[in-house]
KOLMAR-923187 format. One record per atom (N, C-alpha, C, O, CB): x, y, z. Coordinates in pm, whole numbers, plus 50000, padded with zeros to 5 digits. Glycine has a CB too. Example, Ala and Ser with C-alpha at 12.3 -4.5 7.8 and 13.67 -1.06 7.14 Angstrom:
<pts>
513194943150780/512304955050780/513204967050780/514244966850846/511314955350905/512854977550708/513674989450714/512905000350787/513415011450804/514084994050572/
</pts>
This chain:
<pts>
513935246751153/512825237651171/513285225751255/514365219951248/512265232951035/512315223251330/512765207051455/512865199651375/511915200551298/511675198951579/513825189351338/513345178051280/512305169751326/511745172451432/514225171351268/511945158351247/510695149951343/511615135951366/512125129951271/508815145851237/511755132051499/512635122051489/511785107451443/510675104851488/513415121451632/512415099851360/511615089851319/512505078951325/513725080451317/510965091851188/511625061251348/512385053051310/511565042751225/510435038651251/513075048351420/512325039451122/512455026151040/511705013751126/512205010851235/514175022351015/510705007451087/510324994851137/510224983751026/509184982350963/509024996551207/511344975651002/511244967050920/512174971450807/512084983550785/509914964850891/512994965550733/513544967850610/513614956550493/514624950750453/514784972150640/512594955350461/512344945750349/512314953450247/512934964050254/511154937450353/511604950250131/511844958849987/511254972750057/512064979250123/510764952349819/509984977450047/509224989450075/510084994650152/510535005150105/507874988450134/510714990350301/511104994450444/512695000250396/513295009950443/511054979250577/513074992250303/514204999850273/514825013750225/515675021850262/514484994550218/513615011150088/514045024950034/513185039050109/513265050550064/513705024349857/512325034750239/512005045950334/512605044550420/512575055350479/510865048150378/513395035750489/514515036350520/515755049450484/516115058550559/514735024950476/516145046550360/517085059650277/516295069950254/516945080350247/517715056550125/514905071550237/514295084750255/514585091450370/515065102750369/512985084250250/514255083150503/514415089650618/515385101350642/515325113250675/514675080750697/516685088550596/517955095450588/517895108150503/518395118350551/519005086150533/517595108450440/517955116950302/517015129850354/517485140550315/517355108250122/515845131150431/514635139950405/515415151850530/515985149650636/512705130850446/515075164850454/515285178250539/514585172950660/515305167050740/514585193650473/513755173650679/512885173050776/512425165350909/511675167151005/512255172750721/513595152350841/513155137450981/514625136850994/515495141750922/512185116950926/514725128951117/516355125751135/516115107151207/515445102551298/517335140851288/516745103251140/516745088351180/516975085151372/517765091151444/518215081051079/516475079351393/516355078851555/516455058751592/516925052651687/514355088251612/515755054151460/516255040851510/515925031851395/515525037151291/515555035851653/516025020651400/515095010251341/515704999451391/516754995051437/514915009551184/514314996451356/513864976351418/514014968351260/513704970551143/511384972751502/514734956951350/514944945851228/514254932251247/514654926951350/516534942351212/513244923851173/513354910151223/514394905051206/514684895751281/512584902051181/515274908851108/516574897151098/517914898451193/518324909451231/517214897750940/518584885051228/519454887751366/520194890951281/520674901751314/519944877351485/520744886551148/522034888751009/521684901651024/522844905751036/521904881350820/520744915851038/520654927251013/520804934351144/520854946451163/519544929450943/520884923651238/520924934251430/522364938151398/523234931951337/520804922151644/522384950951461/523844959151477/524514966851387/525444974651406/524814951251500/523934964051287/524004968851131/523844983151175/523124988051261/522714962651009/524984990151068/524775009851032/523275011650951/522835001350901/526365017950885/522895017550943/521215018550920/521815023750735/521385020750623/519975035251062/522835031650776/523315033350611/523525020850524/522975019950414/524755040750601/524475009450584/524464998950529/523474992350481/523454985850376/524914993350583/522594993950562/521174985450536/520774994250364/520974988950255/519594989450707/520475001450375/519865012250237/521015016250160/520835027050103/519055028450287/522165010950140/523295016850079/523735029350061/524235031549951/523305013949987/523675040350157/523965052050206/525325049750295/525595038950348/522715057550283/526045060050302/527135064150456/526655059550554/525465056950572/527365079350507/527555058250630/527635052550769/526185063750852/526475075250819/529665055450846/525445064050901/524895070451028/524765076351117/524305087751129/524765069151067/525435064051248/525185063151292/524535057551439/524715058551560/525335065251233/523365048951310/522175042651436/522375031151335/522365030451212/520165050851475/522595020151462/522415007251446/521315003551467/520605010151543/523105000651504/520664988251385/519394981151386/519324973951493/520414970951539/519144973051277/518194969351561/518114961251646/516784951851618/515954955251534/518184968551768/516654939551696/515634933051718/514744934751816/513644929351823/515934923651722/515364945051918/514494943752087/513204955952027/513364967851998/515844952252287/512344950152025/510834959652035/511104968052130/511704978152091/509374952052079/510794967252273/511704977052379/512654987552367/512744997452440/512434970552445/513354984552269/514494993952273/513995004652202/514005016352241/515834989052216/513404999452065/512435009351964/511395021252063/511365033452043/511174996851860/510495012652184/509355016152192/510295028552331/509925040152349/507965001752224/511135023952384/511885030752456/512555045552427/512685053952516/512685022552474/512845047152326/513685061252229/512495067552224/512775079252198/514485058952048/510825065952239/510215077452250/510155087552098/510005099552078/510995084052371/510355076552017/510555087251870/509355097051824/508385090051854/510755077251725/508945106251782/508115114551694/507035103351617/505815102651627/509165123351579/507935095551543/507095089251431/507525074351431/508705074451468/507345096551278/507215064351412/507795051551338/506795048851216/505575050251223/507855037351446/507465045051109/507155039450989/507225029350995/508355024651008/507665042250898/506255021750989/505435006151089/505154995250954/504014990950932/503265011251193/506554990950853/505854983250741/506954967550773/508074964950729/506034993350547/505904958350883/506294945050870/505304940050746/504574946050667/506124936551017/505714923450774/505324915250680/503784915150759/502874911150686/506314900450656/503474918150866/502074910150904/501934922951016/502804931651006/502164889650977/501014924451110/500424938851177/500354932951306/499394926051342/498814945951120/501494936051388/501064930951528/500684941451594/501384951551593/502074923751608/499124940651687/498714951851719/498914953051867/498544963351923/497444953751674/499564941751947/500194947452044/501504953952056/502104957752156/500184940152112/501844954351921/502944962551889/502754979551879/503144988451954/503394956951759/501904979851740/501154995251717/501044999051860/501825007551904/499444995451633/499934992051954/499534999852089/500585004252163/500555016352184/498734991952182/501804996452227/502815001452286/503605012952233/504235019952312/503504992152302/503605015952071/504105025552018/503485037352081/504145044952152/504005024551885/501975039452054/501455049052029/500895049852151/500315060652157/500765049551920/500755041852283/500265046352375/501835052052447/501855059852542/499255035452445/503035046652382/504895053652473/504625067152388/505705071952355/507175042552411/503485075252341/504045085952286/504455087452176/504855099052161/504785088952336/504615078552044/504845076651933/503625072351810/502825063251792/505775068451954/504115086251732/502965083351631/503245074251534/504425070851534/502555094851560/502255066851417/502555056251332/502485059051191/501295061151167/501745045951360/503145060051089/502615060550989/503115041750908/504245037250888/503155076550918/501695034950879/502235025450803/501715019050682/500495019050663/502445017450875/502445014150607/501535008250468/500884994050493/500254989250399/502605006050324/500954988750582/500014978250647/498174987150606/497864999050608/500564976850869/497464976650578/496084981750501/495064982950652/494064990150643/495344967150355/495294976850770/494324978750865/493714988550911/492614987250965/494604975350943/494495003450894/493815009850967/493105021150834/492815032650868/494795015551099/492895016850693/492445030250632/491195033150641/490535041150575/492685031650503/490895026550720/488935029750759/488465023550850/488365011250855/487765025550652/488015034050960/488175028651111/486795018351114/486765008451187/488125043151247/485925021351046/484495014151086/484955001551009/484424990651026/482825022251027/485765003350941/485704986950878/486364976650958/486354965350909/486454985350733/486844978051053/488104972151155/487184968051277/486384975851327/489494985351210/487404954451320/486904946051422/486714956551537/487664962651584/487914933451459/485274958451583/485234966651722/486264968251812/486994977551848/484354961851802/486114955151841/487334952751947/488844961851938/489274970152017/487754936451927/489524956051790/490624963151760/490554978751807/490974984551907/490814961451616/489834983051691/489314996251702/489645008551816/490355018651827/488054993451710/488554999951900/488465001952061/490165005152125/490565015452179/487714985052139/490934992452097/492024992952158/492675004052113/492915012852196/492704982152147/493065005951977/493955015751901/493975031151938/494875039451938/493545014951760/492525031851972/491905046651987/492175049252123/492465060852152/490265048551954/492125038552233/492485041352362/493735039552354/493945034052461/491895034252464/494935040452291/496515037552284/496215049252214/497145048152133/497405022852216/495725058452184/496225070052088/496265079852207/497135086652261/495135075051945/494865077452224/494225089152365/495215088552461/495715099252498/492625084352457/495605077352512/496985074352622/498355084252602/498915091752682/497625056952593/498605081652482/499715084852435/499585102852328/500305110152260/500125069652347/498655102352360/498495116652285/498875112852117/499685121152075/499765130052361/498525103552024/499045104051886/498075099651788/496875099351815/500235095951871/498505096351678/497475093651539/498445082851477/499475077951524/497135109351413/497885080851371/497865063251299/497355064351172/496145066451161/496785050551380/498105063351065/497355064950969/498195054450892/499415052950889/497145079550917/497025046550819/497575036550652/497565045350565/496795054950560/496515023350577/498655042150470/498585048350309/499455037250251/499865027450314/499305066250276/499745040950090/500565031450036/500055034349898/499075041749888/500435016350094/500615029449788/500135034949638/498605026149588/497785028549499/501615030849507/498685017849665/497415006349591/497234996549742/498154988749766/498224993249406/496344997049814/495445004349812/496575019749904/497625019349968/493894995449890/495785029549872/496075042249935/496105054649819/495035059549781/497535040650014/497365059449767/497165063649678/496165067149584/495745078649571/497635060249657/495775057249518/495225051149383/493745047749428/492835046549345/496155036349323/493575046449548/492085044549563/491675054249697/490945048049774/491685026949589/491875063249727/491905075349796/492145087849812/491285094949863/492175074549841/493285092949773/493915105949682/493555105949569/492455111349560/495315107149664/493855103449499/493065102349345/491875102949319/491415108449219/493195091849283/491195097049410/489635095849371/489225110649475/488325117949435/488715076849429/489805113249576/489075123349628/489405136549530/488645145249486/489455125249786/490365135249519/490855148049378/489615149749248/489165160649213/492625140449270/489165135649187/488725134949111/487405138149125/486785144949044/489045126649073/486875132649244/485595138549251/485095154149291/484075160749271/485055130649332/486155156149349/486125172949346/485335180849328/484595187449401/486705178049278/485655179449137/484575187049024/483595180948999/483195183348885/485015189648891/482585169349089/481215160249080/480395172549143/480685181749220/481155143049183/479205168549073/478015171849181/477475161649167/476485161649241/477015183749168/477575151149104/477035136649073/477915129949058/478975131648999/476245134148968/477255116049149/478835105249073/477755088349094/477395080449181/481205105349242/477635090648957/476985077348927/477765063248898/477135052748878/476215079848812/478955063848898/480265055048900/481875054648892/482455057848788/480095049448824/482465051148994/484105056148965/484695040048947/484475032949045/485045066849131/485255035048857/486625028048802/487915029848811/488465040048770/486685027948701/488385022148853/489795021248895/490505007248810/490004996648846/489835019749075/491315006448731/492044999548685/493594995048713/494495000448649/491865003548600/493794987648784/495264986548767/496104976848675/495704965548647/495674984048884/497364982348629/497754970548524/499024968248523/499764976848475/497434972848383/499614955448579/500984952948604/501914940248538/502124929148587/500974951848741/502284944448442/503034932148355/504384932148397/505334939448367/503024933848185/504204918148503/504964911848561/506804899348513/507454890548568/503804906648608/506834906948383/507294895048300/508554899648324/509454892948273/506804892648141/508944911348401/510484922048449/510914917448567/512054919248610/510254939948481/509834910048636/510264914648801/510214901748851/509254894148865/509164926148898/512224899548896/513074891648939/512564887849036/513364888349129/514174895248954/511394883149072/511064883949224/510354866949216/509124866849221/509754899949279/510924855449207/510524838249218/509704838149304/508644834749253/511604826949260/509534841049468/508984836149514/507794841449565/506994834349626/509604832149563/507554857849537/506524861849500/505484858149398/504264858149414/506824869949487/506144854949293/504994851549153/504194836449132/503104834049081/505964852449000/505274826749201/505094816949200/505024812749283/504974800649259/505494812749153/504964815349448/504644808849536/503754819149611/502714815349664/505764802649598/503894824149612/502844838949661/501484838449576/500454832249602/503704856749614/501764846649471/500114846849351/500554836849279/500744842449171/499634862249227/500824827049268/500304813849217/500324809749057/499724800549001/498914813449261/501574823748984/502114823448848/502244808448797/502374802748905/503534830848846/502294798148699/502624792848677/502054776648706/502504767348639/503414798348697/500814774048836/499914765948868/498714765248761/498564772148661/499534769648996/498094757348799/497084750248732/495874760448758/495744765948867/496874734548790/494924762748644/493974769348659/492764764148782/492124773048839/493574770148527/492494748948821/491834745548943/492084753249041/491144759049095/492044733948984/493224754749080/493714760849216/493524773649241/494154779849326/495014759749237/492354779749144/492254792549112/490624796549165/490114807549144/492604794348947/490204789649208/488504794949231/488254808249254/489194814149308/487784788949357/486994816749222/486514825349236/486944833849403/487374845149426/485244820549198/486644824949474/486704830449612/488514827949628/488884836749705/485514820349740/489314822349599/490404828649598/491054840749612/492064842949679/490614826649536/490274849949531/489814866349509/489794871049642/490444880549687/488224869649435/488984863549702/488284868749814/488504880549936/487714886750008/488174858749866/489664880449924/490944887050003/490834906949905/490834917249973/493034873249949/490794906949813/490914913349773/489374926349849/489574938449837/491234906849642/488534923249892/487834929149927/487854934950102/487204943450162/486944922249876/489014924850141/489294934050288/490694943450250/491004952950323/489704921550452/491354940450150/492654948350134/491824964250059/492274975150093/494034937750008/491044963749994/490314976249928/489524976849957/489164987749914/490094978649820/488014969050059/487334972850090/487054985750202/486194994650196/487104964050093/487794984050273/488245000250383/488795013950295/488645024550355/489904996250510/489345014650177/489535025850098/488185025750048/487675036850068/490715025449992/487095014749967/485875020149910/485315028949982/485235040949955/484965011549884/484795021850103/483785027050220/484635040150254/483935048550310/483535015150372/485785043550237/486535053750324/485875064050214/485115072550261/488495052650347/486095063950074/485715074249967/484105075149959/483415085249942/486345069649816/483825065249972/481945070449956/481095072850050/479985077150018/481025060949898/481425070650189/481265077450297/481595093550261/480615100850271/482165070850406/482495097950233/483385111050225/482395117950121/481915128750156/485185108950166/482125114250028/481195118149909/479935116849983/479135125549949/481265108349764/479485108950072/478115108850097/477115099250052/475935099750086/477725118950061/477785088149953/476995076949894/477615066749966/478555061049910/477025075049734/477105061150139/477865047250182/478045040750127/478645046650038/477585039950250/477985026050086/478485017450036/477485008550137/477365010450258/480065017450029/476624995750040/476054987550136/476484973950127/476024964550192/474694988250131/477464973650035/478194959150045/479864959949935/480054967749841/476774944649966/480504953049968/481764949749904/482134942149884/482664937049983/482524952049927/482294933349747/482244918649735/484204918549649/485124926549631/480424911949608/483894903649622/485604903249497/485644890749500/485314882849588/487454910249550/486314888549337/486104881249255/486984880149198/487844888149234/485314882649200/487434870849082/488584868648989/488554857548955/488304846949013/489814870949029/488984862048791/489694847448723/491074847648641/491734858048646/488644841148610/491534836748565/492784837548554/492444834448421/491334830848380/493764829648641/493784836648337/494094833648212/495624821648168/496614819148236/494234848848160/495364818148075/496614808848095/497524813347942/497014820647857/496064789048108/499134806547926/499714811547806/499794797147735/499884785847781/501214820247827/499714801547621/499634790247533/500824780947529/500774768947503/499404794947403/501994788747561/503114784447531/504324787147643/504334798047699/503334789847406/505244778247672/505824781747759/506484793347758/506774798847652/506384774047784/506834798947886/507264811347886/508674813047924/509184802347957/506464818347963/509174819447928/510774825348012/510574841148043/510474849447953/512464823947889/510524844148176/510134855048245/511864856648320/512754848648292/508564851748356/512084869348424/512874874948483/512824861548591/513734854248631/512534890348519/511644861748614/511564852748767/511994835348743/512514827048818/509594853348836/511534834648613/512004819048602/510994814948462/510964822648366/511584807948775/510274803248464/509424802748358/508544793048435/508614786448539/510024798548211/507234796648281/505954796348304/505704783848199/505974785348080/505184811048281/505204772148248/504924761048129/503744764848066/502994772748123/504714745548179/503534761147975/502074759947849/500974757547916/501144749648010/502054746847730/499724762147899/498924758848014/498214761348174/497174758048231/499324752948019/499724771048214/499294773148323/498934785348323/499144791048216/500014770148411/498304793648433/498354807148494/499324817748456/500434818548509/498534805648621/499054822948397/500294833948322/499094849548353/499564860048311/500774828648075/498104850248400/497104861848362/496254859648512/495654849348543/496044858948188/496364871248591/495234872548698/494364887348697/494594899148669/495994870848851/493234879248744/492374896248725/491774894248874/491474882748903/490764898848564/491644901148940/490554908149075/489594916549076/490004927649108/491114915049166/488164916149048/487554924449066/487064925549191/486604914949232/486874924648990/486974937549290/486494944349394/485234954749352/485324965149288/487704951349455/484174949249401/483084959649377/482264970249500/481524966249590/482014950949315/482474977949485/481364982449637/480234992249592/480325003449540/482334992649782/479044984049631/477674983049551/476644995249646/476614995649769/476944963649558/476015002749571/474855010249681/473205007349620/472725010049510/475175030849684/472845003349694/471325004949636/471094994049499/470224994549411/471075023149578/472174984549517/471624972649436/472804978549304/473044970049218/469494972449399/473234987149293/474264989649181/475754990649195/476084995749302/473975001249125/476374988349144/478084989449193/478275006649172/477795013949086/479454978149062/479255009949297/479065023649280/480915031249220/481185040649147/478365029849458/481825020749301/483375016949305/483415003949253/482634994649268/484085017149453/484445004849191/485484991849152/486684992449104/487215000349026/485044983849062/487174979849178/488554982649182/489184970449109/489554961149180/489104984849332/489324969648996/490464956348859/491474958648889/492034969048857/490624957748671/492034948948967/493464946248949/493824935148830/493364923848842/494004941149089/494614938348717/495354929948600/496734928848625/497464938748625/495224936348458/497234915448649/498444913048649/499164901648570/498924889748589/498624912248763/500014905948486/500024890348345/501524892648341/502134902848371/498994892448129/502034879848294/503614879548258/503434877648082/504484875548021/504614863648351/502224878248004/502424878547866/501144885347807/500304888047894/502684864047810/500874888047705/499824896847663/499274888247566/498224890547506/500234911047612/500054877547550/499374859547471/498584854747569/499244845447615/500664844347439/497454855547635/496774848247686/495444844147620/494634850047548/496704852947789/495504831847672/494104820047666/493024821347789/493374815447891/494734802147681/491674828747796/491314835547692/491824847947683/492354851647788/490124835847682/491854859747548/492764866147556/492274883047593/491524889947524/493494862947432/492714885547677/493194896347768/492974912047698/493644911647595/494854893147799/492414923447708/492684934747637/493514941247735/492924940947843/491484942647589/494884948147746/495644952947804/496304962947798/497364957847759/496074947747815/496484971847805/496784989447754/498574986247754/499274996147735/496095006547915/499314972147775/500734975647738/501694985147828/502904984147810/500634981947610/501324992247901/502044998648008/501224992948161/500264985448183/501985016947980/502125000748243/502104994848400/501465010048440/501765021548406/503984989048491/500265003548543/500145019248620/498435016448605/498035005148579/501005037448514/497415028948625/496335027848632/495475037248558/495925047948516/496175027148739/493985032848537/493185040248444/492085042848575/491495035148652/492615030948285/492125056148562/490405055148668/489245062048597/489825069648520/490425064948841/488055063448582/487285065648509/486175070748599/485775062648682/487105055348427/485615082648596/484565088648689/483365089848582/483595095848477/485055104548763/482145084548603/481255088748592/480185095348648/479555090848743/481145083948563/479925107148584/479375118248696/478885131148604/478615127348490/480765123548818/478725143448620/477945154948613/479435162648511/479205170348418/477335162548798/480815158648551/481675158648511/482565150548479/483545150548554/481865163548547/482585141348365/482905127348337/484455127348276/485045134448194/481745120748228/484795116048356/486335120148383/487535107448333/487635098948422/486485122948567/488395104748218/488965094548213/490365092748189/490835090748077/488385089348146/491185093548318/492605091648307/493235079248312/492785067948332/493155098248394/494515083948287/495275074448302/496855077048365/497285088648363/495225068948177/497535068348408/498645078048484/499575057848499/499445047148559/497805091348705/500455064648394/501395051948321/502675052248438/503225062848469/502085056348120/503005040648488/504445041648519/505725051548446/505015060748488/504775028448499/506385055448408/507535062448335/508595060948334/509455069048299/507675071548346/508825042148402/509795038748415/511095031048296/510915023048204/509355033348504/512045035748334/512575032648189/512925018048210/513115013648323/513955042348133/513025008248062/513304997148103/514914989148150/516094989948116/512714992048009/514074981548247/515514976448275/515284980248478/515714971748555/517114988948156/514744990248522/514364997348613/513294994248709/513344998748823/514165006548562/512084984948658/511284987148722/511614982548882/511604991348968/510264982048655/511894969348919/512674966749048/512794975749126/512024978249219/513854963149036/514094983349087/514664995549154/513485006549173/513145011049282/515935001749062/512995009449067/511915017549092/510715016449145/510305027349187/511685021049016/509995007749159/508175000849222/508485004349353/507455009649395/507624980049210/509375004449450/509185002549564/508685016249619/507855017249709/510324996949621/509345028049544/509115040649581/507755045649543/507485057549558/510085048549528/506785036449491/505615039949496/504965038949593/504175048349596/505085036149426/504825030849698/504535030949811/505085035949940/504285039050029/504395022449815/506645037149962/507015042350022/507245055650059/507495061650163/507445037950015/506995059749881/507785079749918/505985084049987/506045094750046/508495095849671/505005079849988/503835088550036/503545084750173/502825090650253/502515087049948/504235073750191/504305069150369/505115079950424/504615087450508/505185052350415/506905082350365/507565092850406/506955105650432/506995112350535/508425094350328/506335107950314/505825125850327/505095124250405/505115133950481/505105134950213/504245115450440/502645116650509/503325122450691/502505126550772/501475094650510/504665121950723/504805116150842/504465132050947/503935133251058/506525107550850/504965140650866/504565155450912/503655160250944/503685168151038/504675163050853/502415156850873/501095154350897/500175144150998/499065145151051/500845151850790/501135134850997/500475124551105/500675133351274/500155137751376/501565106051097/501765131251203/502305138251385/501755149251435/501675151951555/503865143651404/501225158451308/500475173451344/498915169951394/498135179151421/500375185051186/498595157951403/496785150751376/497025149651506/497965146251577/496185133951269/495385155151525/494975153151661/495315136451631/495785130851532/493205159051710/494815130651777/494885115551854/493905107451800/492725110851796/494605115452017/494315097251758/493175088851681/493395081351593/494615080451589/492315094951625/492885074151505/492675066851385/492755078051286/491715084751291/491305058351380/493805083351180/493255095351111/493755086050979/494805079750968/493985113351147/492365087450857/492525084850742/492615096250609/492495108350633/491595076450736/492755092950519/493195107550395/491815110450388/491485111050270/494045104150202/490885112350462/489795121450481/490535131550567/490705143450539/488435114850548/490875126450655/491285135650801/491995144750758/491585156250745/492125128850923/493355140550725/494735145650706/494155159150589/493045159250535/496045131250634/494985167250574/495475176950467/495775169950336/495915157750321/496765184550513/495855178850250/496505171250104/498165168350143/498885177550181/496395184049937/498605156150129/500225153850149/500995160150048/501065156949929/500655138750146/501645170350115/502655175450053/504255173650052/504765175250163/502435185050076/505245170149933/506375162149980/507395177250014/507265188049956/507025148849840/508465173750130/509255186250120/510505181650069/511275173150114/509435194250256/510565188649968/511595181049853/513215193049886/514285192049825/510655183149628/512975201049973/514195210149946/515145205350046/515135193650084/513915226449962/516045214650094/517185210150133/516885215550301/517735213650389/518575216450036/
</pts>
């Protein structure tokens, strides 16, 4: 079998451990990666992911990346530069990335759009977002689930992540806002939450056949009574210890999708919280065949760190075989095949 030559774009948490997939997978052979950091230019690509030597050193030059002509790049910066994507994919290189822009083409600024699709056509390639949340969890899953519908009068999605493990300061508290004052919390704060999942709603109920005529989001917070001591640092009495997001996407005056995100560092919250105690998600179909799972993390403790990242990354990896086989275009997990991982040797 050809390998598919691929490179690494970015190695932050996610970028890393697909990073060592790359390496590791029968099927791709590492061809490059791009670094923002100059401390990471020149670097063995093994070093970077704690694997053997390589090989292929990291670089900073975009050029050099867009130059090697690779099969695939796995495209996960901190932010989506799209004169970046275009030069990829119009030099001949397909994209697979966990960046949320492209999982539903109608939801994306004309303009953009326009450009991406003429950089595919140029370059002969495809582009596809995935990632466990949104991607996964609000696209695979739900298309699985509805399957067995001939009716679907409502699907639920729950997510639930108790944050009280994960060493991560400047995410919790300067990022989502752990540990601040409930003011700083308004409703439209949320707000965000409806362009990060709003392109997976519309992507699934389009697909089913029930559009979607609006997508709103919302949230409020909870606070702990008492001070806290978490992995990341601590939480005073009073503040933000509990966030919720609701994402709704409504048809005909009724919510048809929704998407709860729960994220708490204590299960003591003011006001207080009902919480299923594990990490992971509940989705709930209502329909002709009424449907209510749940699908728990299984991570042992002490682990989660090490382990979360590969939720998003191992379905970017597998997806990459498939991207590259897709006609030219914007292709979302409507398009594609069911992703299958090739786990052998």
């Amino acid at each position: 079998m050809t390998q598919i030559r691929t490179v690494q774009w970015a190695t932050g948490n996610i970028g890393t451990r697909s990073l060592r997939h790359v390496i590791e997978h029968p099927g791709l052979s590492l061809a490059g990666v791009y670094v923002t950091s100059a401390a990471k230019a020149g670097k063995d690509a093994g070093e970077l992911c704690g694997l053997p030597p390589t090989g292929v050193t990291a670089t900073t030059d975009v050029d050099e990346i867009i130059a090697l002509k690779a099969d695939c790049v796995l495209y996960m910066p901190a932010a989506c530069d799209l004169d970046q994507v275009c030069a990829l994919l119009a030099a001949g290189t397909n994209v697979v990335t966990t960046r949320g822009e492209f999982h539903h083409p109608g939801s994306m600024a004309p303009g953009d759009r326009e450009r991406v699709e003429r950089a595919c056509a140029d370059g002969g390639t495809s582009i596809h977002s995935t990632g466990s949340s949104p991607g996964f969890i609000s696209e695979a899953v739900p298309l699985v689930l509805t399957s067995i519908q001939r009716r679907l009068d409502g699907l639920r999605i729950n997510e639930y992540a108790n944050l009280s493990d994960r060493d991560s300061p400047d995410m919790l508290f300067n990022l989502m806002g752990f540990g601040h004052q409930a003011q700083e919390f308004p409703p439209e704060r949320f707000s965000y939450g409806a362009y990060a999942f709003g392109p997976s709603m519309r992507l699934i109920a389009e697909a089913v056949g029930l559009p979607l005529d609006s997508v709103t989001s919302t949230g409020e917070v909870a606070l702990t009574p008492e001070k806290l001591t978490i992995a990341a640092g601590t939480i005073d009495a009073g503040t933000v210890a509990g966030q919720r997001m609701i994402i709704t996407g409504s048809r005909e005056g009724r919510p048809l999708i929704t998407f709860t995100a729960t994220w708490y560092c204590t299960e003591a919250l003011e006001p207080a919280w009902t919480v299923p105690g594990w990490d992971g998600w509940t989705v709930q179909v209502d329909g002709d065949a009424p449907l209510d799972v749940s699908l728990r993390f299984a991570i042992p403790e002490g682990l989660m760190g090490e382990t979360t990242p590969g939720y998003t990354a191992n379905r970017a990896v597998n997806a990459v075989p498939y991207v590259c086989a897709a006609r030219p275009g914007i292709r979302t997990t409507v398009d594609l095949p069911q992703v299958i991982p090739a786990l052998g040797s």
